[in-house]
C-alpha positions in Angstrom: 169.7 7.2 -49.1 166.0 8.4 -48.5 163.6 8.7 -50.9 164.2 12.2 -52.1 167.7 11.8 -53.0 166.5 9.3 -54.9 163.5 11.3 -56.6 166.0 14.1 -57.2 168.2 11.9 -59.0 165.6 10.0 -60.9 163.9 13.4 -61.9 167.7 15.2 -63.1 168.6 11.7 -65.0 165.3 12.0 -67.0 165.6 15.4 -68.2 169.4 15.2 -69.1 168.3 12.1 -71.1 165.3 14.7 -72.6 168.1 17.3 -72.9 170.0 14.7 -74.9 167.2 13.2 -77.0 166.0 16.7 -78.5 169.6 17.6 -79.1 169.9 14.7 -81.6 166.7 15.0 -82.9 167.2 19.2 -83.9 168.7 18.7 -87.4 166.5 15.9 -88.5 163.3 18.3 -87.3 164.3 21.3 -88.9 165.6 19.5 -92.4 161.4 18.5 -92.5 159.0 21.3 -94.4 155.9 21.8 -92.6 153.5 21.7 -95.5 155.0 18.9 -97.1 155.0 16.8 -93.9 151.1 17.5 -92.7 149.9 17.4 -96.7 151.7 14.2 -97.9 152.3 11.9 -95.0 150.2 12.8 -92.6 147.0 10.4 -91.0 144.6 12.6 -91.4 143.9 13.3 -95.1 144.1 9.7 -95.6 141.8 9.5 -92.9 139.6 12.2 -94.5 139.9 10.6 -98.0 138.2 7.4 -96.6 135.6 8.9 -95.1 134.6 10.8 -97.9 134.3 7.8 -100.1 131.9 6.0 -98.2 128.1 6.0 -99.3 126.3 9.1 -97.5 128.9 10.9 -96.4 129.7 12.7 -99.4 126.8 15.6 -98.4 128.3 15.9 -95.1 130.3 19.0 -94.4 133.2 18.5 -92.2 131.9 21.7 -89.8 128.7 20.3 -89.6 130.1 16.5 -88.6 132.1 18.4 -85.3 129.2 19.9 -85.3 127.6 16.7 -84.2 130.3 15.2 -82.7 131.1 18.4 -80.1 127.2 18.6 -79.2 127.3 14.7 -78.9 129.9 15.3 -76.1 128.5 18.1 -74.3 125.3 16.3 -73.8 127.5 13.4 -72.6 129.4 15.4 -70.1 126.1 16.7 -68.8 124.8 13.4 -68.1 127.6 12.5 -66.0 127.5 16.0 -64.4 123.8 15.2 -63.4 124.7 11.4 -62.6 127.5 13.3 -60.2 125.6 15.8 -58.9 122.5 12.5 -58.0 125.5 11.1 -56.1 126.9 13.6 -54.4 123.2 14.5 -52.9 122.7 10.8 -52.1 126.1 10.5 -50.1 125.1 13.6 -48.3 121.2 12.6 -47.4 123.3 9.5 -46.1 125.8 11.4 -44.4 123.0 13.0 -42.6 120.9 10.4 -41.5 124.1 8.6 -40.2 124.6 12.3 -38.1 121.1 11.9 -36.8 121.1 8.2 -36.0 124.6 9.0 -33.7 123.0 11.6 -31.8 120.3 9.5 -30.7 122.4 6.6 -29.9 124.4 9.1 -27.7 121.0 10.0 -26.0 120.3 7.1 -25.3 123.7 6.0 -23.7 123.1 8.9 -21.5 119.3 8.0 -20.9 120.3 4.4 -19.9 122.9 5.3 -17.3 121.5 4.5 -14.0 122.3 7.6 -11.7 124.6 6.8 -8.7 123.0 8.8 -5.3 
């Protein structure tokens, strides 16, 4: 067998055992009510529950929080875009002197050769 008979069958066993997995799970998934399910037992307005109990938090909007946190990450994502972007012209300064330094050592190969008469 080569490998793509082998990726082929690997790939079709996976999705009939997907196939089969969402088949079972259809009746339990549509006997749950949406609201009930995010409202009552859901992580996050536990989560939000907590948060708001602790000291200095209760003036904080939740907008302004992600607020914060999304300008947070864009400034951090530009950081690493600058760190990048300090790389990337680093590896090419290098890449260029390495392209100069081989021409001359070419050169001088050529320079060194004694000439046959």
């Amino acid at each position: 067998m080569n490998f793509e008979t082998i990726s082929l069958a690997v790939l079709v066993i996976s999705f009939l055992g997907l196939v089969i997995f969402i088949y079972r799970k259809i009746p339990v998934l549509a006997n749950l009510s949406l609201e009930n399910a995010a409202a009552e037992n859901g992580i996050f307005p536990r989560i939000k529950n907590r948060v708001k109990n602790l000291p200095g938090v209760k003036s904080l909007s939740g907008e302004v929080f992600l607020q914060k946190i999304v300008s947070q990450a864009r400034v951090l994502s530009l950081k690493a875009d600058h760190k990048t972007a300090n790389w990337l012209k680093a590896l090419r300064q290098k890449t260029q002197k390495k392209k100069l330094e081989d021409d001359n050592y070419w050169q001088e190969i050529k320079n060194s050769k004694d000439p046959k008469n």
